[in-house]
Backbone bond lengths (Angstrom), bond angles and torsions (degrees), N, CA, C in turn:
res aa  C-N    CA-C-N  psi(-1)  N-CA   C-N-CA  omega(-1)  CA-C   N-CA-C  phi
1 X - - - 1.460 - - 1.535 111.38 -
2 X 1.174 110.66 -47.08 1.677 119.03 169.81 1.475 120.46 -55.56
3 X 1.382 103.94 -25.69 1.607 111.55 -178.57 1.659 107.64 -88.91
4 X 1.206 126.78 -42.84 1.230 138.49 155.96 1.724 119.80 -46.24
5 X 1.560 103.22 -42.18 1.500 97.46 178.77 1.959 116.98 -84.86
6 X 1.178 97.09 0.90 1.633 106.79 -171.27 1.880 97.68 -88.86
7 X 1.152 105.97 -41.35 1.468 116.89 -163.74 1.392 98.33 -82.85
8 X 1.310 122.50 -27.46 1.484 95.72 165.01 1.374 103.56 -135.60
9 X 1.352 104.44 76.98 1.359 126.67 131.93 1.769 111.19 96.06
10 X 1.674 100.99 -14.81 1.592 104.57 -178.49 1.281 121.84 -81.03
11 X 1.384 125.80 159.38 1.745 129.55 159.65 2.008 112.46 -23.13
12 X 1.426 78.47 144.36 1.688 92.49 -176.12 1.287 92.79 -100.41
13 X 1.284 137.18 2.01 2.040 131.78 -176.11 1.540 110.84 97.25
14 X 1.344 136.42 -39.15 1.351 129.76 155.27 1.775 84.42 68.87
15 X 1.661 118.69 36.69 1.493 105.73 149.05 1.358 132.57 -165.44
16 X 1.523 93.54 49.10 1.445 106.48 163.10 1.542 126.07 -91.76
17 X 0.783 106.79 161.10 2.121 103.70 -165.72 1.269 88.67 -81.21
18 X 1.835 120.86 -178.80 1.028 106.54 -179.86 1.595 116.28 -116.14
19 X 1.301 108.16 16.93 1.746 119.74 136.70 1.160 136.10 -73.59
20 X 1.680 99.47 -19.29 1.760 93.18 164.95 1.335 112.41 -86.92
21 X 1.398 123.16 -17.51 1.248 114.22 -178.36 1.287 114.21 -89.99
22 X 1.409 117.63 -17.83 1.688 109.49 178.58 1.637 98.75 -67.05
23 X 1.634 111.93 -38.59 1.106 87.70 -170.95 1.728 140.00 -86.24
24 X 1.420 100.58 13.50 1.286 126.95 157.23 1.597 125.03 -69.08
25 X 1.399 100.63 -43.03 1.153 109.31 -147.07 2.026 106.84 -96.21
26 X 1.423 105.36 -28.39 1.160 129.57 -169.02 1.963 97.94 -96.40
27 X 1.379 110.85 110.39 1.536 127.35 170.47 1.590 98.17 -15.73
28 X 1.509 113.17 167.50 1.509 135.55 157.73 1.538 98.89 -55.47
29 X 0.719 134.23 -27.06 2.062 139.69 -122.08 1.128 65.22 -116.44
30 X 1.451 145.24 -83.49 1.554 139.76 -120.30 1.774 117.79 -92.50
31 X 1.139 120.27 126.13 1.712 113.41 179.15 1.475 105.93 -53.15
32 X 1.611 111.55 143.87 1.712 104.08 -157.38 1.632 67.48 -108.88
33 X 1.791 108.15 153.20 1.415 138.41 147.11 1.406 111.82 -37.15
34 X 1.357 123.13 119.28 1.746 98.49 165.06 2.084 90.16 -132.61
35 X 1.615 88.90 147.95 1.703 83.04 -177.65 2.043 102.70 -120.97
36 X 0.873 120.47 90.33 1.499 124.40 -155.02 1.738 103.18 -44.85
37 X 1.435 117.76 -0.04 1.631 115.01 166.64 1.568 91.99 -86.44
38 X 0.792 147.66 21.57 1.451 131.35 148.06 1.366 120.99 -90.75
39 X 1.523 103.95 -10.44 2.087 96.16 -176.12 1.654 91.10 -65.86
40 X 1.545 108.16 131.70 1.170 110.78 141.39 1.916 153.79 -41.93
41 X 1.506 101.50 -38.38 0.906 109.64 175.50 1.321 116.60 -83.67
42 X 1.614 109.07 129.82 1.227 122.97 -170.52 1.249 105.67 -62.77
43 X 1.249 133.79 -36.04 1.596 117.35 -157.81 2.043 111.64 -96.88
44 X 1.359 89.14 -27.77 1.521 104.10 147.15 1.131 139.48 -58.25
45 X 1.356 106.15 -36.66 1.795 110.10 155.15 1.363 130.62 -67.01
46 X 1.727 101.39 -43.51 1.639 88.59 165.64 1.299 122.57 -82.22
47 X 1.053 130.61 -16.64 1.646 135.43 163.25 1.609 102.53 -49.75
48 X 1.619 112.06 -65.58 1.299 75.48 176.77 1.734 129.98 -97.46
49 X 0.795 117.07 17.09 1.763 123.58 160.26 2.064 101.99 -68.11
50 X 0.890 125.90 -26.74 1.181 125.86 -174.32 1.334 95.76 -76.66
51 X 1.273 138.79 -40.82 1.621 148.19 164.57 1.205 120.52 -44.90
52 X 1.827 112.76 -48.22 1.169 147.28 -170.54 1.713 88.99 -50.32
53 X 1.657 107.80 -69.53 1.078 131.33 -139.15 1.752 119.17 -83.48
54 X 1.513 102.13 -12.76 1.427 140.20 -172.77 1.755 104.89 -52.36
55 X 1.393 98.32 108.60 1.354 108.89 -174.37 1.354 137.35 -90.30
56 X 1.665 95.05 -6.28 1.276 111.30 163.81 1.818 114.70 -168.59
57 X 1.748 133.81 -171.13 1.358 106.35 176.92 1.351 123.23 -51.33
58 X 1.013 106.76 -48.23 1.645 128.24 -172.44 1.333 104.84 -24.73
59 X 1.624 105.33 -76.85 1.435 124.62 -176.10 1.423 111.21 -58.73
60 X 1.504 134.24 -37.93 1.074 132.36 -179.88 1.368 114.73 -75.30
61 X 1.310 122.58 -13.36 1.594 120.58 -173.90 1.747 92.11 -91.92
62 X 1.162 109.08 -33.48 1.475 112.34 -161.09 1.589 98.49 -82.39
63 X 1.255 120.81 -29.64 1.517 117.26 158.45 1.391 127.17 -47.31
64 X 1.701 118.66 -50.31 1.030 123.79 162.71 1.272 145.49 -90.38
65 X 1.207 87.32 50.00 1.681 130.78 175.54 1.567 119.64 -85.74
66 X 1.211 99.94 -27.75 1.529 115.58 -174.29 1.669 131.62 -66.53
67 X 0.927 118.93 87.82 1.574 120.24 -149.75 1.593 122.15 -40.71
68 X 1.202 109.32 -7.98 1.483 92.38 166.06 1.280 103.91 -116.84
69 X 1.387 132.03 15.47 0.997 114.90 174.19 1.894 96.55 -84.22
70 X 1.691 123.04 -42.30 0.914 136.63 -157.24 1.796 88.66 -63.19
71 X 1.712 119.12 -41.48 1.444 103.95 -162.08 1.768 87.95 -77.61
72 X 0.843 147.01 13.68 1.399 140.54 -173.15 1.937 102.93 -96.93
73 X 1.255 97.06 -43.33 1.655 113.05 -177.81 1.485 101.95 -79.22
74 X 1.057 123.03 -65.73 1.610 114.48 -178.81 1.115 127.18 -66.77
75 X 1.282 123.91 -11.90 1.691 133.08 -178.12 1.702 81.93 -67.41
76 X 1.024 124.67 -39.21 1.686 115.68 -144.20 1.593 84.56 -121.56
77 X 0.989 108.31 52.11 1.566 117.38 -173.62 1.552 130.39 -8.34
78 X 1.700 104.97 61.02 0.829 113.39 178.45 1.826 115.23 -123.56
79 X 1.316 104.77 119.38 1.728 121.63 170.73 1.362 111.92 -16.82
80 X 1.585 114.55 95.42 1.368 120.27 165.13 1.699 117.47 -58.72
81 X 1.171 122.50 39.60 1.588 110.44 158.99 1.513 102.19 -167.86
82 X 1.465 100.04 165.45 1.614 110.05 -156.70 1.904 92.64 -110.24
83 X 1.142 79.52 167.68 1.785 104.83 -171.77 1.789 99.83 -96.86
84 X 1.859 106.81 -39.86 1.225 108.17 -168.46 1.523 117.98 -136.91
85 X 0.811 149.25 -172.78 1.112 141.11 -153.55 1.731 98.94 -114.11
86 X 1.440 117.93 -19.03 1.588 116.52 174.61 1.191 110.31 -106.20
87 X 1.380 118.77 9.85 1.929 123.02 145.79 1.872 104.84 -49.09
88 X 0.984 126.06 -20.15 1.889 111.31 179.61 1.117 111.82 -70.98
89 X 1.545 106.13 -22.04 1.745 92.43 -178.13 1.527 104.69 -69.20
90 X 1.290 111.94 -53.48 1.975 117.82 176.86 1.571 108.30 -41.48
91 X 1.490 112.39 -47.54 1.042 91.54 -167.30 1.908 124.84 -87.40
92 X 1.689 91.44 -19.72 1.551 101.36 176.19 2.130 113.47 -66.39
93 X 1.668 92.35 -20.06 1.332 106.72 169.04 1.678 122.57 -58.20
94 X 1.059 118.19 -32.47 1.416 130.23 -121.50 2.073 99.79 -136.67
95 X 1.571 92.68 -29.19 1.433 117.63 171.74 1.622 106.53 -81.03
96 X 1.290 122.98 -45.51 1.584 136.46 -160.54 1.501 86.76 -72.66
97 X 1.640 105.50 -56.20 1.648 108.63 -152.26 1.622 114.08 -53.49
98 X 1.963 97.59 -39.03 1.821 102.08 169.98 0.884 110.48 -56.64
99 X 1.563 141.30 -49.20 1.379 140.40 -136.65 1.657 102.75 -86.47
100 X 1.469 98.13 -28.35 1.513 101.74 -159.14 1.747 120.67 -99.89
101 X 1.397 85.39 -36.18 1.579 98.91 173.12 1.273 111.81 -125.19
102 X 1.686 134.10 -71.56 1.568 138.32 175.77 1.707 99.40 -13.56
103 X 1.649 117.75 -76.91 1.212 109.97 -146.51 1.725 101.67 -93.92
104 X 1.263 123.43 18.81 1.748 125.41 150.18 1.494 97.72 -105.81
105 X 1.038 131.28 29.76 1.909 113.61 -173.29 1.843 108.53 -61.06
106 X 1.029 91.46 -37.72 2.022 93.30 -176.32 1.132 105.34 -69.54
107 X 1.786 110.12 -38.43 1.778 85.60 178.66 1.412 119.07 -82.54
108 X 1.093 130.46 -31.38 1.292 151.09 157.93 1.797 89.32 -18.53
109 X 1.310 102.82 -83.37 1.897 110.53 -159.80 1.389 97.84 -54.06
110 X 1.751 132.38 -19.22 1.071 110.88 -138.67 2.029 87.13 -108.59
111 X 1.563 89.38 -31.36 2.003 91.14 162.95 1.635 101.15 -61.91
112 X 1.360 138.16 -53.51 1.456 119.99 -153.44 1.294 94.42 -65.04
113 X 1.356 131.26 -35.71 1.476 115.73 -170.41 1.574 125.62 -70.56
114 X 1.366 108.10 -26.99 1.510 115.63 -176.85 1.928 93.10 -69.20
115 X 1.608 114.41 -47.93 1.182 108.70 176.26 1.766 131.75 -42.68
116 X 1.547 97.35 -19.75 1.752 98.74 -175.26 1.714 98.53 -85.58
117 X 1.256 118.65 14.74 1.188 116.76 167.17 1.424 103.13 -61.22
118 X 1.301 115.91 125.17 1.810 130.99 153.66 1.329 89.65 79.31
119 X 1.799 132.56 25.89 1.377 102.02 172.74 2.135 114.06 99.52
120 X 1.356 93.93 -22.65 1.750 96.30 -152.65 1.938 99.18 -75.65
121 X 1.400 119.75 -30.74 1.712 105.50 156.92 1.227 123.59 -57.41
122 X 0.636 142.03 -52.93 1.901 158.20 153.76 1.525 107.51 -20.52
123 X 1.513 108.36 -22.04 1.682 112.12 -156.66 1.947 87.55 -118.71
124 X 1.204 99.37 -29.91 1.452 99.82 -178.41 1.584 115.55 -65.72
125 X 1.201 111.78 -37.72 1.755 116.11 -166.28 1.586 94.78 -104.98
126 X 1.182 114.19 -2.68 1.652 110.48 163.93 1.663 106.43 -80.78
127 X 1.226 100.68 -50.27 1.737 109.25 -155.29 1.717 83.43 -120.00
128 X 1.201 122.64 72.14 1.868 132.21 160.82 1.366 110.49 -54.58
129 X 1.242 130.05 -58.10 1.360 151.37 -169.92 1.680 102.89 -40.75
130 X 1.503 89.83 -77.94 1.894 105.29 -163.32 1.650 94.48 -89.46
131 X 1.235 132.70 22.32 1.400 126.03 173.55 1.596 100.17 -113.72
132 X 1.337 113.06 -31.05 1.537 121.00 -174.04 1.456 108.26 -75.14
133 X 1.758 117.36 -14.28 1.926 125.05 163.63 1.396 93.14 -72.03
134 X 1.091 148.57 -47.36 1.578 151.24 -141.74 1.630 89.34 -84.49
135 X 1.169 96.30 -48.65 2.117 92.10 -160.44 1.572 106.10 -98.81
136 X 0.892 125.63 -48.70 1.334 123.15 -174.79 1.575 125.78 -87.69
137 X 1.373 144.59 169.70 1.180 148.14 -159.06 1.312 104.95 -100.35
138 X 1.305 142.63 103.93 1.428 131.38 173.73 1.531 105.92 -119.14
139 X 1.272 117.94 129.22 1.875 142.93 -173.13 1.392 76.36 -70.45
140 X 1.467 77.89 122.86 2.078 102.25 152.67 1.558 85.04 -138.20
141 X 1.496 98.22 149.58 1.041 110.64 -175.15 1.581 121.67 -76.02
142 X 1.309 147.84 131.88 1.328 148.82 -156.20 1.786 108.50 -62.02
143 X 0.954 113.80 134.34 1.652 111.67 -164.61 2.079 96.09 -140.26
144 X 1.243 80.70 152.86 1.719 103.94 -179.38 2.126 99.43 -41.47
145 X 1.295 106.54 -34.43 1.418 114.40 -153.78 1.988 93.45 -88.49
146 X 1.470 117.42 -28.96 1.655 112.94 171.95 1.528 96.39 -72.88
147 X 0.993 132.90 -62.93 1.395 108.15 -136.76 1.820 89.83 -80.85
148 X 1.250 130.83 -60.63 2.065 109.19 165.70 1.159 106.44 4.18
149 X 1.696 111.77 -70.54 1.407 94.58 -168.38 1.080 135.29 -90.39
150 X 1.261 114.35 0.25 1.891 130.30 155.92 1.443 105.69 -41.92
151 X 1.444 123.04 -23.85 1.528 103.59 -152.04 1.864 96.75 -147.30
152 X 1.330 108.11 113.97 1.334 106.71 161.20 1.550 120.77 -91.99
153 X 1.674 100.71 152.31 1.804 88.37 -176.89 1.060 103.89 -118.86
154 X 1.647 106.23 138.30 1.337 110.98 -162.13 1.961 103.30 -99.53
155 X 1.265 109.23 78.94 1.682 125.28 172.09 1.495 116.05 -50.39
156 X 1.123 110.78 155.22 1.546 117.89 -171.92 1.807 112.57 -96.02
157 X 0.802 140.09 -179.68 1.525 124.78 -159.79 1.272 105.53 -90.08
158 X 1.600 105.30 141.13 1.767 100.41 -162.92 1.323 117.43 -53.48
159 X 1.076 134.16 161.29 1.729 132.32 -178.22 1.559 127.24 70.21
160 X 1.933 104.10 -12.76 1.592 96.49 152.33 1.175 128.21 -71.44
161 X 1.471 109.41 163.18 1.267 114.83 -175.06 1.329 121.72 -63.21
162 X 1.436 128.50 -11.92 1.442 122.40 167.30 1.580 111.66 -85.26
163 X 1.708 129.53 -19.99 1.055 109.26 -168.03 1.853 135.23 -72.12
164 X 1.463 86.06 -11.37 1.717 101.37 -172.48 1.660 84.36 -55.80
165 X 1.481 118.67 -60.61 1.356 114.34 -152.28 1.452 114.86 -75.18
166 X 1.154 130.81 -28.19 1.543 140.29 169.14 1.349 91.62 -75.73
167 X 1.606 157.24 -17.34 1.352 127.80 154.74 1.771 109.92 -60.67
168 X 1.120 93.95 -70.16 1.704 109.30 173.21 1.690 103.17 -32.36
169 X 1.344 153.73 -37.61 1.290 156.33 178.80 1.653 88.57 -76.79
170 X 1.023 114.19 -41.19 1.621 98.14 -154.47 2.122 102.88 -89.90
171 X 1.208 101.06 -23.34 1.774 113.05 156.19 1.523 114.21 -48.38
172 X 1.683 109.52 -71.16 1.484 130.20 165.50 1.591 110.80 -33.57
173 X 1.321 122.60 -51.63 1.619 121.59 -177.30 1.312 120.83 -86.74
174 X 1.332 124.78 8.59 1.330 144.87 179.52 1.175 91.54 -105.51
175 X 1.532 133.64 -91.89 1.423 115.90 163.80 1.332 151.21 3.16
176 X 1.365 97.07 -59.95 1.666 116.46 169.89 1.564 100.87 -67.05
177 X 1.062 145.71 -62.97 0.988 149.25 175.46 1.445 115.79 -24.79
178 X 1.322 91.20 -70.04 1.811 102.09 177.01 1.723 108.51 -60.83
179 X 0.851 125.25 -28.46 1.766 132.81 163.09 1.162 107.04 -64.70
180 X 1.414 131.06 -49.98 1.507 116.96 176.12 1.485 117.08 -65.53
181 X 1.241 119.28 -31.23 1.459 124.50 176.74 1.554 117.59 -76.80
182 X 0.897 112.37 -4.29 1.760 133.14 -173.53 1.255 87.39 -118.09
183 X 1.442 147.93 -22.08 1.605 137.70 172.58 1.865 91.19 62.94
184 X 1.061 112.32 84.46 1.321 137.48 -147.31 1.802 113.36 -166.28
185 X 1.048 96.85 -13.95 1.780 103.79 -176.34 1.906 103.08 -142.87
186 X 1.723 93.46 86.11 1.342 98.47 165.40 1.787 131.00 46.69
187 X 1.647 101.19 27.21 1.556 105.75 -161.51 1.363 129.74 49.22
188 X 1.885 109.15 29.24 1.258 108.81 156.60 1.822 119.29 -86.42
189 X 1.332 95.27 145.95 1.766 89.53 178.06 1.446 113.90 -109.54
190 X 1.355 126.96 -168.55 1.064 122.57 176.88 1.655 121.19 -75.27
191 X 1.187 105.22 -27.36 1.230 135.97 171.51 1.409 114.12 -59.16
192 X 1.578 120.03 -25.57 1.431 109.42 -168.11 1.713 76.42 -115.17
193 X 1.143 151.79 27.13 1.386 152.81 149.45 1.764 110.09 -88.77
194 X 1.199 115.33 -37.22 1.105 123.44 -167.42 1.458 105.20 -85.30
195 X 1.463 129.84 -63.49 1.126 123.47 148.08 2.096 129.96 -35.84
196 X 1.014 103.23 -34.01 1.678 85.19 163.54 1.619 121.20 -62.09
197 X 1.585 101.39 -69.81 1.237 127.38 165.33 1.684 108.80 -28.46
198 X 1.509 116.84 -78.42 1.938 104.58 -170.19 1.923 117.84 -111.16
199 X 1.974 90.74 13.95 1.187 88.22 -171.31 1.489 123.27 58.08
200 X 1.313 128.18 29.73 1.535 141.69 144.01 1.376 114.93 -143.55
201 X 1.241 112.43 128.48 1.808 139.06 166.25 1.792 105.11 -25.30
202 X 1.249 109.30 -14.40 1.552 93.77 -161.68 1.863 105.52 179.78
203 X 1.063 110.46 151.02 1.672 110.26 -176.15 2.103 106.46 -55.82
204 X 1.061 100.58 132.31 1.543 85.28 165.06 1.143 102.57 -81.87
205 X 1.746 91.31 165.06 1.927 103.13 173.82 1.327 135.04 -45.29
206 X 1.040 125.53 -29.63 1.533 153.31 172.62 1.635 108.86 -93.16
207 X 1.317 121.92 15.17 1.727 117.86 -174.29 1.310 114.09 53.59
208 X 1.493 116.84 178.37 1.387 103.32 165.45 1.480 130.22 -105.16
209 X 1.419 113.69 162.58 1.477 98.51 -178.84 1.611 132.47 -30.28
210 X 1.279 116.13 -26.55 1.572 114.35 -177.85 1.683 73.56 -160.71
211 X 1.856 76.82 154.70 1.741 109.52 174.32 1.081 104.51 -54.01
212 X 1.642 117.13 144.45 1.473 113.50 150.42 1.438 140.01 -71.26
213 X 0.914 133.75 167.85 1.850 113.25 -159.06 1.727 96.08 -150.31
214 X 0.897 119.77 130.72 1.781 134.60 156.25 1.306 101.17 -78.85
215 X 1.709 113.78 127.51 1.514 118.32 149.35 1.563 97.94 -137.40
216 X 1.335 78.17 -176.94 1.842 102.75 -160.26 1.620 115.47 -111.02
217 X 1.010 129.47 103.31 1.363 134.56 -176.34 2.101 109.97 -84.10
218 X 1.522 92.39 147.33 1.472 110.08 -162.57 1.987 97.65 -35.20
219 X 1.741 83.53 158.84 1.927 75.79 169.72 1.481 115.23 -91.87
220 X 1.313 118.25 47.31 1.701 117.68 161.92 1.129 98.98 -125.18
221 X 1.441 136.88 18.22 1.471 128.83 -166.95 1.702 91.72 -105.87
222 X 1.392 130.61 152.13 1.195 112.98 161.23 1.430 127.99 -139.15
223 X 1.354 119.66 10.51 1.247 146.08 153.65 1.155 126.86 -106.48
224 X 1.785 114.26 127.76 1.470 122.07 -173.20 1.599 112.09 -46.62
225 X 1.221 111.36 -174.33 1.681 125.22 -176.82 1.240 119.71 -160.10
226 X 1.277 141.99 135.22 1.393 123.74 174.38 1.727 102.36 -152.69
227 X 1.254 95.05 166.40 1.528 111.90 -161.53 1.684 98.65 -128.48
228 X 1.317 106.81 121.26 1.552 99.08 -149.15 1.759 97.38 -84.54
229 X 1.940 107.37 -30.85 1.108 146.25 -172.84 1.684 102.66 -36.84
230 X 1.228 106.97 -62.31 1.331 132.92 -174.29 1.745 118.67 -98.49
231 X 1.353 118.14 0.22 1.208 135.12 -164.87 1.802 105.59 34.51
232 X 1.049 106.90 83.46 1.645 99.07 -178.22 1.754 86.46 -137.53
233 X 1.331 101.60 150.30 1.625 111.73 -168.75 2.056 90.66 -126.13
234 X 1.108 122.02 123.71 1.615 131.47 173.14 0.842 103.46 -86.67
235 X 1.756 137.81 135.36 1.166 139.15 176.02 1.486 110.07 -125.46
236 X 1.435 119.40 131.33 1.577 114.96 -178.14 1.371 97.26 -66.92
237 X 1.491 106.94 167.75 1.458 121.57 -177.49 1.450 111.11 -134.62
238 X 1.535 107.85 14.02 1.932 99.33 179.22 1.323 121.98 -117.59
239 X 1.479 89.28 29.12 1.764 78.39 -178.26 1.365 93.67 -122.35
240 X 1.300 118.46 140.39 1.840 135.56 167.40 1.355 111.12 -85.37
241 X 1.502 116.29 -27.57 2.006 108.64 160.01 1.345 143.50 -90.25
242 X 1.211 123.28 93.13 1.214 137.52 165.25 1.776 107.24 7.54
243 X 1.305 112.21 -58.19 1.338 132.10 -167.57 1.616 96.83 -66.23
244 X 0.943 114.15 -57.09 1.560 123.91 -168.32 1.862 107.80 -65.23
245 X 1.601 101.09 -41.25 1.400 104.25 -171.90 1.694 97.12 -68.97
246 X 1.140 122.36 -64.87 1.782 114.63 167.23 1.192 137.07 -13.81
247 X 1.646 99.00 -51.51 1.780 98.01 -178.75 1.742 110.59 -81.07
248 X 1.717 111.08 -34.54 1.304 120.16 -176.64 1.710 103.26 -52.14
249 X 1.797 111.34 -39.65 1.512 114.76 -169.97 2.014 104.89 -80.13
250 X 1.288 120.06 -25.40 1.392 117.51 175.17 1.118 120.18 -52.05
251 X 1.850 106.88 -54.22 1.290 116.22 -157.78 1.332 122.52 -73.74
252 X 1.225 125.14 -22.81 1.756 134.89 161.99 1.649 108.40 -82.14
253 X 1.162 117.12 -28.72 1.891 103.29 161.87 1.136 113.04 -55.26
254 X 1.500 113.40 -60.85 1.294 127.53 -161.60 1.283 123.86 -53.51
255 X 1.928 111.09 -18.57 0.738 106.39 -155.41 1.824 101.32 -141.61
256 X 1.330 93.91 34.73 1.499 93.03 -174.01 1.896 100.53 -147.47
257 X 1.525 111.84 44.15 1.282 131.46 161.46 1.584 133.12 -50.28
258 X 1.711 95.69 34.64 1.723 96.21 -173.03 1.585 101.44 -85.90
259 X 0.966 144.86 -19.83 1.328 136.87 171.23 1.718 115.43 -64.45
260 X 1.403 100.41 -48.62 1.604 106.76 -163.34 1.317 113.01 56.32
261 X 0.911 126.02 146.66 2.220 138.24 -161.93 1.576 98.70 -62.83
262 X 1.897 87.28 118.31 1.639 83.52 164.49 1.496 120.07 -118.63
C-alpha cells in the first residue's frame, strides 16, 4: 500500500524509526545503523540505558541483571557479564540489534518485499536521503503556518448575522498566533496553543485522527474552550479589540496545563 501510495503521488507514513529505515534502506552487504533510542519497549529501554549509563564493572554487571535483558543474551548464547567496563557498548550494540531487527527479521523481509512493488525498494537505497523525509518522522519546528492548518473553521453562511463576527475571531486567532511565534503574547508559544486545543505539543506523524476545527461560542461567552477529544479550539466572538481578544485567549492557556507537552 505504501509502495502504491508513493508512486502516485501520496504520503509514505512519516513513521518508521530511523533503524527501521536504515535497515530497509541500506543493501544486505552494508552494516545497518542501529540507535538503541529506537527500541520501543519501554522497559527495554531503560534496561538498556542503565548499561548505557554504567560507570564502572560493578554497575554494568549489575545492569545486566535484568531478566530480559539476560534472556536476550543467553538465547544467543552469549555471557551475561562484562570483564570491563567498555563491554556496554558490545553489549548495548548487540541488545538494540535483537530487539530491533533479529527478532522482527520476517517482518522486516516480508515489508522490504511488498516495497519492491513498482520498483519503489530499488528507489529507496538509491535515493536514502529524500526517501528517509517520506518514511520517517523528522522535527521541524512548529510554525504559525502548522497549526492554520491543524484547524478548519467551521463559519456560518456568509451574510448571517453571526458571520461578520466569527470572521473578525478568525483575523484575531491568526494574529495571536503570529504573536506567539514572535514570543509576543505573554510567553505563550505555539506549543502551549497546541497542547490546550488537541492536548499534544505538535501534529503527530500520522496527523490526527480527525481534522481540527475552529468554532465560535455564543457572544456572552468570553473565554476560549477546547475539546482536546475532538481537537476543536472555541473562539469568543465579542470582542472588537485585538488587545482584549489576546489577554482573554492567554489567560485560560496559561492556566489550564493538565496535559503538559507531549
Amino acid at each position: 500500500m505504501l509502495a502504491w501510495s508513493l508512486v502516485h503521488g501520496g504520503p509514505g507514513g512519516n513513521f518508521l524509526s530511523t533503524s527501521l529505515f536504515n535497515a530497509i534502506a541500506q543493501g544486505s552487504n552494508e552494516p545497518v545503523s542501529i540507535d538503541s533510542k529506537d527500541i520501543p519497549d519501554q522497559e527495554i529501554l531503560e534496561a538498556v540505558a542503565k548499561i548505557e549509563d554504567a560507570g564502572d564493572t560493578d554497575a554494568l554487571n549489575n545492569a545486566l541483571q535484568n531478566d530480559t535483558i539476560q534472556d536476550v543474551l543467553l538465547a544467543h548464547g552469549c555471557v551475561p557479564r562484562a570483564r570491563q567496563v567498555d563491554d556496554k557498548h558490545r553489549f548495548v550494540k548487540f541488545i538494540s540489534r535483537h530487539v530491533l531487527l533479529d527478532s522482527t527479521r520476517y517482518l522486516l523481509e516480508d515489508f522490504k518485499e511488498c516495497l519492491r512493488t513498482l520498483g519503489v525498494l530499488e528507489k529507496i537505497q538509491e535515493f536514502q536521503f529524500q526517501f528517509f523525509q517520506c518514511f520517517s518522522h523528522v522535527d521541524k519546528p512548529l510554525t504559525v503556518e502548522i497549526v492554520n492548518a491543524t484547524f478548519r473553521a467551521r463559519l456560518c453562511e456568509r451574510g448571517s448575522n453571526h458571520y461578520a463576527a466569527q470572521q473578525r475571531a478568525v483575523v484575531y486567532w491568526r494574529d495571536f498566533l503570529q504573536d506567539c511565534e514572535a514570543n509576543e503574547a505573554e510567553t505563550m508559544s505555539l506549543a502551549d496553543v497546541m497542547v490546550f486545543a488537541t492536548g499534544a505539543s505538535s501534529p503527530p506523524p500520522l496527523g490526527f485522527d480527525q481534522p481540527g476545527t475552529l468554532s465560535f461560542q455564543d457572544e456572552y461567552q468570553r473565554l476560549p474552550m477546547a475539546n482536546t477529544c475532538t481537537c476543536n479550539m472555541q473562539l469568543p466572538v465579542c470582542y472588537t479589540d485585538y488587545e482584549e481578544f489576546k489577554s482573554k485567549m492567554v489567560f485560560p492557556i496559561k492556566n489550564s496545563p493538565s496535559f503538559g507537552h507531549a
